[in-house]
NUTOR-893373 format. One line per 4 residues: number of its first residue (from 1); for each residue y, x, z of N, C-alpha, C, O. Coordinates in pm, 1 decimal. Layout:
<pts>
NUM) Y X Z Y X Z Y X Z Y X Z  ...
</pts>
This chain:
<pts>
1) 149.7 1036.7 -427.5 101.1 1065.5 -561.0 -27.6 1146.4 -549.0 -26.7 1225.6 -454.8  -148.3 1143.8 -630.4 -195.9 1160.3 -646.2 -277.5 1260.3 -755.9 -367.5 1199.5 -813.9  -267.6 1359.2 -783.3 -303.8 1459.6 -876.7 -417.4 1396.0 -997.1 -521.8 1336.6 -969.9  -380.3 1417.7 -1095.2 -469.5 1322.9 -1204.6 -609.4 1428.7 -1181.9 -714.5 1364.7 -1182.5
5) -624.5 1562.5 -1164.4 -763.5 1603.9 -1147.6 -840.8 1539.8 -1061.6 -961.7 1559.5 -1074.0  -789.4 1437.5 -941.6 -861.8 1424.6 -814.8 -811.5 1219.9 -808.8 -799.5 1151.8 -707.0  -800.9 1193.7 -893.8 -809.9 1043.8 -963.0 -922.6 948.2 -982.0 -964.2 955.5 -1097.6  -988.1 859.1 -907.6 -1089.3 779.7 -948.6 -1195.7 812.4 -829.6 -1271.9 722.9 -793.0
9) -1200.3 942.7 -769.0 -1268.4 992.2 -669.2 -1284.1 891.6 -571.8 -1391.6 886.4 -511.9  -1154.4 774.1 -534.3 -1147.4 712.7 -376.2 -1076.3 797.1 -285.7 -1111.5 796.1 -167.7  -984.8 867.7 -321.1 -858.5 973.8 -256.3 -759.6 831.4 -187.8 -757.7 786.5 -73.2  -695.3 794.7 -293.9 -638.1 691.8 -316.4 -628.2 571.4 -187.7 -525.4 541.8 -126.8
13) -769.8 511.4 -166.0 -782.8 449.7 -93.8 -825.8 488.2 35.2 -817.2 413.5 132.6  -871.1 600.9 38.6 -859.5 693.3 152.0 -710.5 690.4 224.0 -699.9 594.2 300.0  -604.7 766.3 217.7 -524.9 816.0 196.2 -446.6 678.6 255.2 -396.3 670.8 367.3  -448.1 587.2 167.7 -367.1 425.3 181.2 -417.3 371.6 293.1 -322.4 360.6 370.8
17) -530.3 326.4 350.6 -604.3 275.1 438.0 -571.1 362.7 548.9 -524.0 311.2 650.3  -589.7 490.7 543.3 -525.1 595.3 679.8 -423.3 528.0 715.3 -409.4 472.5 824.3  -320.4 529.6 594.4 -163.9 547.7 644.4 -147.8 442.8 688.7 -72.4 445.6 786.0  -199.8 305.6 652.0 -193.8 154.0 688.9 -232.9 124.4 815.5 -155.5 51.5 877.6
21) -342.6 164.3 877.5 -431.6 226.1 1009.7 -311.3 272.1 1115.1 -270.0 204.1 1209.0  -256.9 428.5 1069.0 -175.8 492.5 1149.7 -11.4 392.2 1201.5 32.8 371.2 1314.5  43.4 349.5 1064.4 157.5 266.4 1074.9 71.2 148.9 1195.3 64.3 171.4 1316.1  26.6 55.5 1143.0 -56.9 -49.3 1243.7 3.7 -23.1 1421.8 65.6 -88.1 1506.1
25) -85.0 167.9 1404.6 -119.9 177.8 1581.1 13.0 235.2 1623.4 33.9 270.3 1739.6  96.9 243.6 1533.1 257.0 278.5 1581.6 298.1 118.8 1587.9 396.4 116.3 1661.9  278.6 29.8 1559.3 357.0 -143.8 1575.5 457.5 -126.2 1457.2 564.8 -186.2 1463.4  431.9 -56.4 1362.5 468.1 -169.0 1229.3 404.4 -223.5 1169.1 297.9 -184.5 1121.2
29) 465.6 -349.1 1154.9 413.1 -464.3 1093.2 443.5 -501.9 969.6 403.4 -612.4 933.3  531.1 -408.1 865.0 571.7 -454.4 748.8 602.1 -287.7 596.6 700.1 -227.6 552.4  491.9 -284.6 580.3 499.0 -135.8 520.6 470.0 -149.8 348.9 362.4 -168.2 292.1  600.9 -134.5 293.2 612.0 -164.5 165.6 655.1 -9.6 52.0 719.0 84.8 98.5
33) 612.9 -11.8 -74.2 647.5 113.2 -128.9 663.4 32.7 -287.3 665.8 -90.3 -291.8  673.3 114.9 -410.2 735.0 90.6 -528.0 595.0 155.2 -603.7 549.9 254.5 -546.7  517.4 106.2 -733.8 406.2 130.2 -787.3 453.5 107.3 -930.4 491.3 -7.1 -955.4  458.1 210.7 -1042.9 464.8 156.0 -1145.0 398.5 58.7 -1255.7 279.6 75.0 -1283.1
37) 471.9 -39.4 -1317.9 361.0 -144.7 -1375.6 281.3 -119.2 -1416.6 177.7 -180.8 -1391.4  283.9 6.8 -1520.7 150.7 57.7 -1585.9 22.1 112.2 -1505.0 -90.1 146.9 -1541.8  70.8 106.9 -1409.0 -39.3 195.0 -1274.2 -118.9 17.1 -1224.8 -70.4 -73.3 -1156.7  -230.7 25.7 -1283.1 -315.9 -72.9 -1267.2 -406.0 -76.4 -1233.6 -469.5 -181.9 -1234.6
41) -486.3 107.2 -1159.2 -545.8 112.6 -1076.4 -507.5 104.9 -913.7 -596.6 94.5 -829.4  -382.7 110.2 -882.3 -299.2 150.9 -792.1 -285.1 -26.1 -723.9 -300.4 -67.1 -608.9  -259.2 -79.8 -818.3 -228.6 -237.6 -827.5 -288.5 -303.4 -766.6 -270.0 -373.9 -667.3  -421.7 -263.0 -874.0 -582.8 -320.6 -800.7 -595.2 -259.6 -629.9 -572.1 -326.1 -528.9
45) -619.9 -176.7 -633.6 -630.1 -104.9 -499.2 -512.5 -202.0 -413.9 -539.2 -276.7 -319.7  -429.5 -188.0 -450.5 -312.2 -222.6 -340.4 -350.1 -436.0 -330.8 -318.4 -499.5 -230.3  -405.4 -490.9 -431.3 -478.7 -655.4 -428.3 -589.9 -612.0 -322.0 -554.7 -664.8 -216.5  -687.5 -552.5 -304.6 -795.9 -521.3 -279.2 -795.1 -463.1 -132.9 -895.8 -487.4 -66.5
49) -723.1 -410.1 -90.3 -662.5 -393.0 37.6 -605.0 -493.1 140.8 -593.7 -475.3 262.1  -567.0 -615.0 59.5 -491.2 -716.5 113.1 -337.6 -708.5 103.6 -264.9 -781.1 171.5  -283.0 -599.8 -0.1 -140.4 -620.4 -6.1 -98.7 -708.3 -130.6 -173.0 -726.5 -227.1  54.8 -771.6 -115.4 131.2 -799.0 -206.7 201.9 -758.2 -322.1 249.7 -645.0 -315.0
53) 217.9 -811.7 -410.6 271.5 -749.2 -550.0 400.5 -855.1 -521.4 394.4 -973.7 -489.2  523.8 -767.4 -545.5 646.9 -825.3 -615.2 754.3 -773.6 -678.3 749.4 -660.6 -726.8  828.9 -825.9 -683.0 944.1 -781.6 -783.0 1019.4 -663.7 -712.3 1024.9 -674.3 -589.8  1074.8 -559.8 -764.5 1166.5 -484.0 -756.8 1289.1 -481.3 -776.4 1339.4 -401.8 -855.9
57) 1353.3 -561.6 -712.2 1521.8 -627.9 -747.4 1572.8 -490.6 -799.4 1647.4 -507.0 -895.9  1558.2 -379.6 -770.3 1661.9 -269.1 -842.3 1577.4 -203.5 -962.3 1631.4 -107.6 -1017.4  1480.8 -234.2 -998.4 1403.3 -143.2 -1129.1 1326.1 -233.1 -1165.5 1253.6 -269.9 -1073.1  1302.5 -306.9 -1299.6 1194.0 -377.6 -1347.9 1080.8 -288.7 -1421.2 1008.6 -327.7 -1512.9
61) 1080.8 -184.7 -1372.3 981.7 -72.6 -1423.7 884.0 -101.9 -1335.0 774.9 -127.9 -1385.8  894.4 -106.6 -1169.4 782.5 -117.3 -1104.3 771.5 -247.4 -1047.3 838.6 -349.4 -1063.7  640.4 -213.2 -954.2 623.8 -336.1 -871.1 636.9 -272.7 -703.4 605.7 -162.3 -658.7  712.5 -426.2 -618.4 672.3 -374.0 -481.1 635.6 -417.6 -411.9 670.6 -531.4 -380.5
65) 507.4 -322.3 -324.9 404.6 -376.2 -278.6 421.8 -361.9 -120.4 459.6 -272.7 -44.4  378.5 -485.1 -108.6 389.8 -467.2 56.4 246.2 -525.7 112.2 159.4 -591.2 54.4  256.9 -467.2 272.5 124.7 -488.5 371.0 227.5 -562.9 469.2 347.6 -537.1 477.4  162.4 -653.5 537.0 255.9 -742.1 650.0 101.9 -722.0 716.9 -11.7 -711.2 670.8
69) 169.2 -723.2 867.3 48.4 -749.8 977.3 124.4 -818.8 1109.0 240.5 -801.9 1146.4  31.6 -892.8 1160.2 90.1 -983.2 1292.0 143.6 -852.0 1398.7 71.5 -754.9 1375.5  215.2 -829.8 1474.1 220.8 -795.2 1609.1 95.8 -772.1 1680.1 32.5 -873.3 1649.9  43.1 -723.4 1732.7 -78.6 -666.4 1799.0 -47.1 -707.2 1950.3 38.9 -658.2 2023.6
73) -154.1 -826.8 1983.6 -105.0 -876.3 2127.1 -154.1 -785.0 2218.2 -266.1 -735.0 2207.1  -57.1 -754.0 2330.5 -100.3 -626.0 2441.2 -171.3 -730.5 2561.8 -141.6 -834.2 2621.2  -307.4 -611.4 2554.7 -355.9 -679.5 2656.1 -344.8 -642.9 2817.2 -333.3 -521.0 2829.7  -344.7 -694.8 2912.4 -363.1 -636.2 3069.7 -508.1 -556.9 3080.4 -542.7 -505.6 3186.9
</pts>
């Protein structure tokens, strides 16, 4: 979450892109969280990044968004 004083700045995508980065260089490949529908900057950001929008089988309040990435082939 994000503090509404510090909103619109690019915190946001800061912040998301790190954590997406860091998960990556640990070898996960599938990093998903819950965004509420009305949050349509969050949305955008999370299209714009390359993640998915879907359904929330337990809350039709939000959406859930996921990042998928291949396996990272190890090299010699």
């Amino acid at each position: 979450v994000v503090a509404d004083a510090w909103q619109g700045i690019g915190l946001g995508r800061v912040l998301l892109t790190r954590l997406a980065e860091h998960a990556r260089s640990q070898g996960v490949q599938r990093l998903f969280g819950d965004v509420l529908w009305g949050n349509s900057p969050m949305l955008e950001l999370v299209r714009s990044l390359g993640g998915r929008l879907g359904r929330n089988p337990g809350d039709a309040t939000v959406v859930r968004v996921e990042f998928t990435w291949s396996p990272e082939v190890q090299r010699a």
